[in-house]
DRENKOLVO-751464 format. One record per residue (C-alpha): residue in three letters; z, y, x. Coordinates in pm, whole numbers, plus 32768, in hexadecimal, padded with zeros to 4 digits. Each point is the difference from the previous one (the first is absolute). Layout:
<segus>
ALAZYX/...
</segus>
This chain:
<segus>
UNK845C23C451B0/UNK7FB37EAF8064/UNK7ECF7F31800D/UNK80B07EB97F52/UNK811D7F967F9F/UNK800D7E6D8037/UNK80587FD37E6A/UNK7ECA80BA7FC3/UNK7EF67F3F80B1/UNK7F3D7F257F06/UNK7EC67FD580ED/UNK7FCC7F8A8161/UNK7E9280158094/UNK7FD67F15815A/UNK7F197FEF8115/UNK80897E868060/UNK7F2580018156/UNK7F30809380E0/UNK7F007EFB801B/UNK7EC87FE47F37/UNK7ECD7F54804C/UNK7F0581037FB5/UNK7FAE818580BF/UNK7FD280E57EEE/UNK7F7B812480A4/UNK80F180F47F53/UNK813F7F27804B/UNK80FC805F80C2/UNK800E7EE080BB/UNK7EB0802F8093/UNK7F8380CC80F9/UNK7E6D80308056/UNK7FBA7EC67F65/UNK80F87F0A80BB/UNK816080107FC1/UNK80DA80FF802E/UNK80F17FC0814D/UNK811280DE7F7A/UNK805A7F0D7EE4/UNK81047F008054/UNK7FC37E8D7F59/UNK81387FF37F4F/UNK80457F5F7E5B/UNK814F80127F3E/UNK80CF7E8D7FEF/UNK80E47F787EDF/UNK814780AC80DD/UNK7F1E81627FE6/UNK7FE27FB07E6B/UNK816B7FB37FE2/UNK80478159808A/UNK7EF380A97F21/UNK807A7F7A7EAA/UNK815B7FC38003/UNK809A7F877ED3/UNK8016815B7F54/UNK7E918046804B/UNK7F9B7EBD7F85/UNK8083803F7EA1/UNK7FA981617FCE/UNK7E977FFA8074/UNK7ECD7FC27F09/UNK7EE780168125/UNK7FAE7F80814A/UNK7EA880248092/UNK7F807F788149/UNK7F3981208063/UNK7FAE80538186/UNK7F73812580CB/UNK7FFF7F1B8133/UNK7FC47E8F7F70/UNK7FAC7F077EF7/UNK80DF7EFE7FA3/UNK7F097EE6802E/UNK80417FF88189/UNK81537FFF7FE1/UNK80847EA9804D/UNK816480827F24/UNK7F7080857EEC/UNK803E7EBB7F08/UNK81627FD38086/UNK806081517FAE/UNK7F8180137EB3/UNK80797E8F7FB2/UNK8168809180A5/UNK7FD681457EDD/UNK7FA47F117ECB/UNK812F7F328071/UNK810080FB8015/UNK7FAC80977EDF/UNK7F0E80CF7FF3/UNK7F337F8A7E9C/UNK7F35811E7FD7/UNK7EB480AB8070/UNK7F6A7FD0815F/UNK7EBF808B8033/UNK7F257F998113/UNK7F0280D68093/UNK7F0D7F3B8101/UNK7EA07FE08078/UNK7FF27E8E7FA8/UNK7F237F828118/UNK80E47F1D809A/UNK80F47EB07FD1/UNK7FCE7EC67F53/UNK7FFC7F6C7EB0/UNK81537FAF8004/UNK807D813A8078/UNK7F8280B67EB9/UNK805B7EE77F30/UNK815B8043808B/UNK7FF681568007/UNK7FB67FE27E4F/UNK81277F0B7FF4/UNK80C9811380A8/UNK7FAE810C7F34/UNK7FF27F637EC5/UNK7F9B80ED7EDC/UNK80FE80FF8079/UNK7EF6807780FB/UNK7E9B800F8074/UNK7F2C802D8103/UNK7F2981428056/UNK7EA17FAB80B5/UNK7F66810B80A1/UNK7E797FCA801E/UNK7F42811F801F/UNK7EA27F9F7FB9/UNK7F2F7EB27FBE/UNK7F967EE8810D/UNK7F3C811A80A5/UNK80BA80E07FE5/UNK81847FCA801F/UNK7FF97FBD815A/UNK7F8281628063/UNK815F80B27FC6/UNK80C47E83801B/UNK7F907FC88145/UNK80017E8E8042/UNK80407F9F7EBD/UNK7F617EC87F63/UNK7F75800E7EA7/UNK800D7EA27FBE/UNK815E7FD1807B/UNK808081057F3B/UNK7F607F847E8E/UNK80647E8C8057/UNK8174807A802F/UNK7F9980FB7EC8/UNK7FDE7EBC7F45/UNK80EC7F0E80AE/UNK812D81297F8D/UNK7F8480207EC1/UNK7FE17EB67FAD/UNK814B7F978078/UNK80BF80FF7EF9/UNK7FCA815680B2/UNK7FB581477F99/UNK7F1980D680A9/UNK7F8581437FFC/UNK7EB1806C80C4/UNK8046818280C1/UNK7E75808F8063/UNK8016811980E8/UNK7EC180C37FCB/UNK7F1980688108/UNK7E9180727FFD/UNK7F927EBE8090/UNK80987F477EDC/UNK800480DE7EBF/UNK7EF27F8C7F54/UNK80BE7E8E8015/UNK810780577F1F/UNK7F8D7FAC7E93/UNK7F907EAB80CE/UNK814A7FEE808D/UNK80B380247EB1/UNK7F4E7EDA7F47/UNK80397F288113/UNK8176801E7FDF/UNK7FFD7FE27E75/UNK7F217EDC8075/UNK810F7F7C80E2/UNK811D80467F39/UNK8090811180A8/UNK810080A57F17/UNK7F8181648099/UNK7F0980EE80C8/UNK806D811E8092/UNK7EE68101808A/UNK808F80D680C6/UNK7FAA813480D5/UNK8031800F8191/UNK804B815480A7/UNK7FED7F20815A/UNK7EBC80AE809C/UNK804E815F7FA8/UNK7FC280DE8152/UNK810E80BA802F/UNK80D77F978154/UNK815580997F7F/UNK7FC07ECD7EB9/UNK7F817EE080A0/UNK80AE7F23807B/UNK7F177F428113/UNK7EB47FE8803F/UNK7EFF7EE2804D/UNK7EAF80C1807F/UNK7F0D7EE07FE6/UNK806D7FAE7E7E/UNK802E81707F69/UNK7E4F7FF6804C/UNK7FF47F047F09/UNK812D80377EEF/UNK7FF6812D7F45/UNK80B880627ED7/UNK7F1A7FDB7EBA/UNK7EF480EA7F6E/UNK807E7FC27EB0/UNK80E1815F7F93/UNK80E17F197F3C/UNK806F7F2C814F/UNK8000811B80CC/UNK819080C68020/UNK802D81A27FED/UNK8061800D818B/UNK7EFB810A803B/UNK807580D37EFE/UNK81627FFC8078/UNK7F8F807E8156/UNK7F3A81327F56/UNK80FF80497F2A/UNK810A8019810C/UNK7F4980478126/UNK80727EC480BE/UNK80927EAC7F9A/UNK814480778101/UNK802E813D7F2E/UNK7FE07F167EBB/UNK81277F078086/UNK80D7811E8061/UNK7FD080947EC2/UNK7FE87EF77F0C/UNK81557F847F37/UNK80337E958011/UNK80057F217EF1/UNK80717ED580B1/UNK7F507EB97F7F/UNK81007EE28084/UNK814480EA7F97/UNK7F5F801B7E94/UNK7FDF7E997FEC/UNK81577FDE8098/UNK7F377F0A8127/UNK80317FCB8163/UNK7F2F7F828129/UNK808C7F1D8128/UNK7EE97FE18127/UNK7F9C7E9380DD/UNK8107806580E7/UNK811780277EEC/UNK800D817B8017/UNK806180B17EA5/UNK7F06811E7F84/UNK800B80B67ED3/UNK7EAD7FAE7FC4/UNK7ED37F2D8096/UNK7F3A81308049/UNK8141809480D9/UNK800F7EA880D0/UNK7EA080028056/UNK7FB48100810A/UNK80FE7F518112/UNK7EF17F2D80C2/UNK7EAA80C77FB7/UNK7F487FF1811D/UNK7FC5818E8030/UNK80F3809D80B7/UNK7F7F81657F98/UNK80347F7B7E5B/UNK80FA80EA7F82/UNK808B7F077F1A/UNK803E7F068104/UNK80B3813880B0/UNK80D2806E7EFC/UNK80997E947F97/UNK80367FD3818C/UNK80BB815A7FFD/UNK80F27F497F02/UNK7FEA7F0980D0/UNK807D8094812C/UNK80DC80D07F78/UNK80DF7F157F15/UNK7FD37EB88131/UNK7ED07F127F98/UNK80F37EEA7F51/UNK80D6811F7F29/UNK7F2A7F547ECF/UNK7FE97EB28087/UNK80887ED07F17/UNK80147F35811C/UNK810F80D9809D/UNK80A980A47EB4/UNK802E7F887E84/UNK7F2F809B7EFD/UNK811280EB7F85/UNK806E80868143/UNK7E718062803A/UNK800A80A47EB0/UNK813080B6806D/UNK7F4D80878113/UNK7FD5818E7FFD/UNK7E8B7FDF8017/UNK7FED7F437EB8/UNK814E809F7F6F/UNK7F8581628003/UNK7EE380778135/UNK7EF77F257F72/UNK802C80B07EB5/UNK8039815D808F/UNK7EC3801680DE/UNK7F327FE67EB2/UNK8034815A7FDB/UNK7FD280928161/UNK7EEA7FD48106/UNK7F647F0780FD/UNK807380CE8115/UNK816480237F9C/UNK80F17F7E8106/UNK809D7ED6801C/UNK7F787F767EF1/UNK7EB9809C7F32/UNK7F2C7FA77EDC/UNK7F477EE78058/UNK7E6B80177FE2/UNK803A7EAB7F52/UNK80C580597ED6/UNK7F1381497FAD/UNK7F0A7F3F801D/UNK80627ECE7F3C/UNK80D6809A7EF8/UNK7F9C817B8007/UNK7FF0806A7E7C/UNK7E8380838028/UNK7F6C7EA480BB/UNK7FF07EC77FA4/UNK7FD87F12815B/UNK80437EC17FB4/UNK7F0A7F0E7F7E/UNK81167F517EEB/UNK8033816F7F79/UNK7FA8800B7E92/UNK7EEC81198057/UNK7F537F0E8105/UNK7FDB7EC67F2F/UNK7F7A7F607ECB/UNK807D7EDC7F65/UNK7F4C7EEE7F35/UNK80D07ED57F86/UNK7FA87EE07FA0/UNK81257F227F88/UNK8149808B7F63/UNK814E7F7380B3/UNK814C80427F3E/UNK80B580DA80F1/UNK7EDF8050810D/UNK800780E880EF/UNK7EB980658078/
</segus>
């Protein structure tokens, strides 16, 4: 059974770059506080976009977000082109844009609203208040970020605020929430983080010096039912080799193409590659792929979208090591996809279970 067929796909998530201009300690692209050395700079161009959405893709997808494990689309120095290059060639309906918001100038967002028109919006992530944001958003700049909150908004944009909750910042979020009514953000999203749980076969890297200081919150409500898994099933590697797989990004017929222009079934797949750890059995697994299929058999740089979707690995293995185990040869379950889309667990922060959301203005058509 295949992942995708290409008349299927009607979403495409992106990570457009690998640069970003802040060291969130949880990132993959940092290591100990400083950047990670294992991450190539690298950003998709207009010729990679071309490749991604060719004409067929164009008019039979409803959904594009800019999304990235690695980066944030305000230090790419493409990012404009590309989307301009997308609204040109047809592409009229909705972008979202997820982004920390701490960088570029006026112009930039005023373009960036121009760009999107009412067919998209932009997703800030701010985790906290002045005080507070920069804990987790290392480096960012509160001020920055709410006069490009208000520059985009005011030019035509829609905007959503995403607040990752930690203990440092929970009782911030009723605070939070009037500010962006205040604002005129169309939306707040609180949302759970399952970033600092202490387990080494789920994390993905860790930053010593922060993990003292962020903490997951007190609160029950903001808090996810990791611990319970592990009692339950004696281990979080018995849970992912037992677990059946609901696969998120298949459901919503969605695909995920990387910095580099590698195709991935989903975001959460891509991401291991660079982490830092060489002992991170996610980062082992997607290199056992890796190695085993050449490290450009997924590459749209080197192959068209369909031939990657021909591919045995998405035509049938990905699929088929669902139901068998992480130590299956060549190709096992991957502690990724039991964890991210195992039917008992609930990972990711955007999963229904982990957020709340509080709108503010009704859009004809939005997708929140």
């Amino acid at each position: 059974m295949s992942y995708l067929d290409l008349s299927e796909i009607r979403s495409i998530q992106i990570d457009h770059t690998s640069r970003c201009n802040l060291l969130c300690p949880q990132c993959a692209r940092v290591d100990q506080g400083k950047l990670n050395p294992l991450v190539p700079f690298d950003e998709l161009t207009v010729e990679d976009y071309k490749v991604i959405f060719p004409k067929e893709i164009i008019k039979s997808i409803t959904l594009v977000t800019q999304c990235g494990n690695y980066g944030d689309v305000v230090a790419s120095n493409t990012f404009l082109d590309c989307l301009d290059w997308l609204r040109t060639n047809g592409y009229n309906r909705h972008i979202n844009v997820i982004t920390n918001g701490s960088a570029r100038s006026a112009d930039w967002w005023k373009d960036l609203a121009k760009i999107l028109g009412k067919q998209g919006k932009v997703t800030f992530s701010i985790d906290g208040l002045k005080d507070t944001n920069h804990l987790y958003r290392v480096n960012s700049d509160w001020d920055k970020i709410i006069e490009n909150v208000k520059t985009f908004i005011k030019a035509g944009g829609r905007a959503r605020w995403d607040y990752l909750v930690f203990e440092h910042n929970e009782h911030q979020v009723q605070a939070a929430k009037t500010l962006a009514k205040e604002w005129k953000f169309e939306g707040f999203y609180v949302k759970k983080t399952n970033r600092f749980i202490s387990n080494k076969n789920y994390k993905t890297d860790t930053n010593k010096t922060m993990t003292k200081k962020i903490n997951i919150a007190k609160k029950v409500k903001y808090q996810s039912n990791f611990d319970e898994i592990v009692q339950e099933y004696g281990s979080w590697s018995n849970y992912v080799d037992i677990t059946e797989i609901e696969c998120k990004f298949k459901k919503q017929n969605a695909l995920f193409v990387d910095f580099e222009a590698r195709l991935w079934p989903c975001t959460w797949v891509g991401a291991p590659i660079y982490f830092s750890r060489k002992d991170n059995i996610q980062k082992q697994q997607i290199h056992k792929i890796l190695n085993h299929y050449g490290w450009h058999f997924n590459s749209l740089r080197h192959f068209n979208l369909q031939d990657v979707l021909n591919h045995e690995w998405f035509n049938n293995k990905l699929i088929e090591s669902w139901n068998g185990l992480q130590s299956d040869n060549p190709i096992g379950k991957l502690m990724t996809c039991g964890r991210t889309c195992g039917t008992s667990y609930d990972f990711s922060s955007s999963s229904e279970n982990n957020r709340e959301l509080t709108t503010f203005k009704e859009v004809k058509n939005a997708i929140y």
